[in-house]
C-alpha positions as CSV (number, residue, x, y, z in Angstrom):
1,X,5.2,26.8,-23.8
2,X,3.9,28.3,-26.9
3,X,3.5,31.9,-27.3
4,X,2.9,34.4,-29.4
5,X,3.9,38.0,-29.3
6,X,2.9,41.5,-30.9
7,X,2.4,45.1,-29.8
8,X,0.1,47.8,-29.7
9,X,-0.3,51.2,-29.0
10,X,-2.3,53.1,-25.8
11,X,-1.8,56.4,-25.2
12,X,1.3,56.6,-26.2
13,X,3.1,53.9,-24.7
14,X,4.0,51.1,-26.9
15,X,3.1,47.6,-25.2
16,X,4.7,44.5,-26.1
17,X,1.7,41.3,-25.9
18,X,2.8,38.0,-25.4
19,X,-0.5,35.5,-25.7
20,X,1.0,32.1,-23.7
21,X,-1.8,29.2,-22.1
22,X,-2.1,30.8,-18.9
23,X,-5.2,31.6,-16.6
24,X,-4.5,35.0,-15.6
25,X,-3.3,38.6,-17.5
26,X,0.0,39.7,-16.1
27,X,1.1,43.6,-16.8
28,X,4.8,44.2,-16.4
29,X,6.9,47.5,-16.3
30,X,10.8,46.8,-16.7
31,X,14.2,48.9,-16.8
32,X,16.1,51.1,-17.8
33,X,13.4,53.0,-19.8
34,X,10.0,51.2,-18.4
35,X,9.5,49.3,-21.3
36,X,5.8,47.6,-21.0
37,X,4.7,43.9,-21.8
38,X,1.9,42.0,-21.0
39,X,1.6,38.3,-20.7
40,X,-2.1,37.5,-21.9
41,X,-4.2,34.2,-22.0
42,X,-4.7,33.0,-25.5
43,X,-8.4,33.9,-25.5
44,X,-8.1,37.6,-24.4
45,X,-8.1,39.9,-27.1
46,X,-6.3,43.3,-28.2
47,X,-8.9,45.4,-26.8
48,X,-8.8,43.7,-23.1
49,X,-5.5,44.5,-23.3
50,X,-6.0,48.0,-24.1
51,X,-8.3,48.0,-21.6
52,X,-6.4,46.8,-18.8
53,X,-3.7,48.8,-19.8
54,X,-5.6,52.5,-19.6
55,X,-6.9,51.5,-16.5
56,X,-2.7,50.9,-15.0
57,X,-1.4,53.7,-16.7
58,X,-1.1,55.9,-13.6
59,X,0.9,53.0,-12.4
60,X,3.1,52.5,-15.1
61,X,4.0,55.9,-15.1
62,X,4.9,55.5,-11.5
63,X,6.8,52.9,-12.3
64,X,8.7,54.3,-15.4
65,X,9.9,57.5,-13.2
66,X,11.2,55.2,-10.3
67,X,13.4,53.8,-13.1
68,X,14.3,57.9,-14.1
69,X,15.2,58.1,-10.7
70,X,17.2,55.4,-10.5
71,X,19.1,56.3,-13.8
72,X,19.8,59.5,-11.9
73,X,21.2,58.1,-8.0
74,X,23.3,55.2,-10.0
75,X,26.7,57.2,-9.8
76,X,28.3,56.7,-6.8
77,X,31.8,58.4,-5.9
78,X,31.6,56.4,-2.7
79,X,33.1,59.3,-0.8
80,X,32.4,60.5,2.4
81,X,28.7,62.0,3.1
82,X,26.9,59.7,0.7
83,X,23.7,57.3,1.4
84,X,24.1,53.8,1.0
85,X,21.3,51.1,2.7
86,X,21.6,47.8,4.7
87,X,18.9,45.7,5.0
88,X,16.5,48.4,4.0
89,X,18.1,50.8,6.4
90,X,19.8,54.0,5.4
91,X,23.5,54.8,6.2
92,X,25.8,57.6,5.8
93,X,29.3,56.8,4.4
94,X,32.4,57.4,6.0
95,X,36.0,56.6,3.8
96,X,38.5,56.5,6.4
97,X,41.9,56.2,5.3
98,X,43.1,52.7,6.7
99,X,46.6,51.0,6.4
100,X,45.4,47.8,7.2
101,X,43.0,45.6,5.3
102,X,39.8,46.8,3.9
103,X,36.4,46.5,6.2
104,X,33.4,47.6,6.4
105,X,31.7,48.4,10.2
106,X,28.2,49.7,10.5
107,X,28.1,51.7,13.6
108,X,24.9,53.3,15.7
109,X,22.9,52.3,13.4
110,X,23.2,55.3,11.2
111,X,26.5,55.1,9.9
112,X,28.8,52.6,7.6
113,X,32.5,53.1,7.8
114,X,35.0,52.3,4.9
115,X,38.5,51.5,6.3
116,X,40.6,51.4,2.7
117,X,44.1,53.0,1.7
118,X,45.2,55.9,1.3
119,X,44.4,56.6,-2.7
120,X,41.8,54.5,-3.2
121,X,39.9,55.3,-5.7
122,X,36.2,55.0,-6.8
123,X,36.6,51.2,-8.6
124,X,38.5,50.0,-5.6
125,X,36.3,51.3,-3.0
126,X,33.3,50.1,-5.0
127,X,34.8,46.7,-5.7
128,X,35.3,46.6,-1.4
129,X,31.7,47.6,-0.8
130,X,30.0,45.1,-2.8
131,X,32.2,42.3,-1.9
132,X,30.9,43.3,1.8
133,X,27.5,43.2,0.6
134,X,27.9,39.7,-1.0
135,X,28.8,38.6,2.3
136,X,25.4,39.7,3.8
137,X,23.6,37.9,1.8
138,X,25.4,35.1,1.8
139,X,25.3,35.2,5.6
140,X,21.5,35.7,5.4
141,X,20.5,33.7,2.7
142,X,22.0,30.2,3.8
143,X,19.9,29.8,6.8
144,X,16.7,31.2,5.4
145,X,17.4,28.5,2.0
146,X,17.5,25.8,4.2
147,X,14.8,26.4,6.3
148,X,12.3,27.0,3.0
149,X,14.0,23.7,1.3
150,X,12.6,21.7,4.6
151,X,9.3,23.5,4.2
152,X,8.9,23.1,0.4
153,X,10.3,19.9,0.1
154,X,12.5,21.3,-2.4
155,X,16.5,20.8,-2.6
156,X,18.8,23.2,-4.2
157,X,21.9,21.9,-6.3
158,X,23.8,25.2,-6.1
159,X,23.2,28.7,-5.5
160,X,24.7,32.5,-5.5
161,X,24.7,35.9,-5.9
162,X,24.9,37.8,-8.7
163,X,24.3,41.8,-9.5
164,X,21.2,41.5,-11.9
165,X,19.4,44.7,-13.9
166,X,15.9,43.1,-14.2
167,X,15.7,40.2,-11.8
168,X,15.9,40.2,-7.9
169,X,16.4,36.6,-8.7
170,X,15.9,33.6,-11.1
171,X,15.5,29.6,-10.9
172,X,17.3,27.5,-13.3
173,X,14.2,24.2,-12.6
174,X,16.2,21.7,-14.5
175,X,19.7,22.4,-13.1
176,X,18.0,22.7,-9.6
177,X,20.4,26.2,-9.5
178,X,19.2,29.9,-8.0
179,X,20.9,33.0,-8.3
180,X,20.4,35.9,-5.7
181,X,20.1,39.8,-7.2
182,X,23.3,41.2,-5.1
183,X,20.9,44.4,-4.3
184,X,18.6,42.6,-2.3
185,X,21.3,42.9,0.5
186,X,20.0,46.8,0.4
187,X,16.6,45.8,0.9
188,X,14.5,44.4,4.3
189,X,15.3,41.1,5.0
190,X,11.8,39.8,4.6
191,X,11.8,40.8,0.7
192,X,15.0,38.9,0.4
193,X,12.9,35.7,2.2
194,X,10.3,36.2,-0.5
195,X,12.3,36.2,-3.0
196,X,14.2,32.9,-2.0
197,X,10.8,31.3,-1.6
198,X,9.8,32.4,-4.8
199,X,12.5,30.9,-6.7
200,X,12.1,27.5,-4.4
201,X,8.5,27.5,-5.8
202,X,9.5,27.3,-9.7
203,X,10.9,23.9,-8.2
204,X,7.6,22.9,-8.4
205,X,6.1,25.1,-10.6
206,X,8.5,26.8,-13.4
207,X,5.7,29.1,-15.1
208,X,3.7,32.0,-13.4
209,X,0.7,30.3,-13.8
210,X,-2.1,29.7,-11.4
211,X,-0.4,26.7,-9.9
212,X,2.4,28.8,-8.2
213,X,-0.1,31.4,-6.9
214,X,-1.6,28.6,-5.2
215,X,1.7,26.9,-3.7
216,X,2.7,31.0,-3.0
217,X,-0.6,31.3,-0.9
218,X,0.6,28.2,0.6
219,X,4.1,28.7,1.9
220,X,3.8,32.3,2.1
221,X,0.5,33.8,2.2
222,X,1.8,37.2,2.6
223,X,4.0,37.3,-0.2
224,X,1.9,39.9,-2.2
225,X,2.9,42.8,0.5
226,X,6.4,41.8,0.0
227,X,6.3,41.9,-3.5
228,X,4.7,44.9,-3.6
229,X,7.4,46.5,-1.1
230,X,9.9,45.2,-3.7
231,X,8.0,46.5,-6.9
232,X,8.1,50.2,-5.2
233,X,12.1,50.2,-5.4
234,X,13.4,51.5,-8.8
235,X,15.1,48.6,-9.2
236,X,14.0,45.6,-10.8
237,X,10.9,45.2,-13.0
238,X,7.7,45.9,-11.3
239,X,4.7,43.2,-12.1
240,X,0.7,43.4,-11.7
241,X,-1.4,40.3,-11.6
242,X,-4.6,40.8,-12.4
C-alpha cells in the first residue's frame, strides 16, 4: 500500500500523518511517551486532521498519562505484598521460600503464591512468574484459536507468545503465523478472545480498512467494548476509529 507520511503541529502535540487508500481516519496514541499518528484517507486534508485531532485531545491526554503511569508501576521487586493480576483479576504476592521446584498457586481468589529457593532473587523470580503466565495463555489460547479457525474458516500455520511493547498481538498473512502479547494473560479472558479473532481476521483482510470492520461486525459484533476495555490499560497503543 502506498502511503505517504508528514507531521504537524496542534496544540502542542506533534502528530505524525500517514495519507494510505483507506475509507476511514484512524487516530492512534502509542508508548512509552504517547507519541501520536494518524492514518488518513488520501483525500483528507491537513486541516481535517487538525480538526479531528483538537476534538480527541482530552483523550490523548488520557491516554499519554496511562502510559506515565505505566512507566511508573513497571519495577517489580516481586516480593512479598505486591499486586500482580490474572485474568484481569488482582492478586497479592506471596514469595515463600520453597526447596522444591518453583510453582505458582493462586489461592482464594485473592492471593498468588511464589514457591522458589531460598536466595532467589528479582531476575529469577521474575523469569518463574512469566514462564507461569506463558502457560496461561497457552492453556487458554489453544482452545479459543481453534474454535475461531472453524468459525472464520481460517487456519493458522504456527503461533505463540511473546512479551510485546506496542502490540497485544500481530498477524504475519503470508506466513499464516500469530504472535500473542504475553500480558494479555493479566487481562480478562474475553480481551484475549478479541484479540485472537482480530489477528484471525487479517487472514482475510491484512489492512485496517473497511473490509475487516465488516468481517469484525461479523464474527464478533461486540468487539468495540473489548477493544475499548483493552485501550484503557496503559499498556499497548490505544486506537480511535472515526
Amino acid at each position: 500500500m502506498n502511503t505517504e507520511q508528514h507531521q504537524i503541529i496542534v496544540s502542542g502535540v506533534q502528530v505524525q500523518i500517514v495519507r494510505m487508500a483507506i475509507k476511514n481516519l484512524h487516530l492512534g496514541v502509542y508508548p512509552p511517551h504517547g507519541r501520536v499518528r494518524v492514518a488518513a484517507p488520501l483525500a483528507v486534508s491537513d486541516e481535517a486532521v487538525r480538526l479531528a485531532v483538537i476534538g480527541k485531545l482530552g483523550w490523548i491526554k488520557r491516554q499519554r498519562g496511562n502510559f506515565a503511569a505505566q512507566e511508573r508501576q513497571s519495577a517489580r521487586e516481586y516480593i512479598s505484598g505486591e499486586s500482580h493480576y490474572v485474568w484481569g483479576s488482582r492478586y497479592r504476592l506471596q514469595v515463600i521460600a520453597h526447596d522444591g521446584p518453583a510453582q505458582v498457586i493462586l489461592r482464594n481468589k485473592t492471593s498468588m503464591d511464589l514457591l522458589i529457593r531460598p536466595g532467589s532473587d528479582t531476575t529469577q523470580r521474575e523469569r518463574v512468574l512469566r514462564a507461569w503466565y506463558r502457560k496461561q495463555l497457552k492453556q487458554e489460547a489453544t482452545p479459543l484459536i481453534a474454535k475461531w479457525e472453524a468459525m472464520i474458516d481460517v487456519k493458522v500455520a504456527e503461533w505463540g507468545v511473546k512479551q510485546m511493547k506496542t502490540k497485544w498481538g500481530a498477524c504475519n498473512s503470508d506466513a499464516r503465523r500469530v504472535w500473542l502479547n504475553l500480558e494479555l494473560a493479566k487481562k480478562p479472558r474475553r480481551c484475549l478472545e478479541y484479540i485472537i479473532v482480530h489477528e484471525l481476521v487479517h487472514l482475510l483482510e491484512r489492512h485496517h480498512n473497511s473490509r475487516f470492520t465488516t468481517y469484525m461486525d461479523s464474527f464478533m459484533p461486540q468487539w468495540r467494548f473489548f477493544r475499548a476495555e483493552l485501550n484503557n490499560s496503559p499498556l499497548g497503543h490505544a486506537m480511535w476509529d472515526y
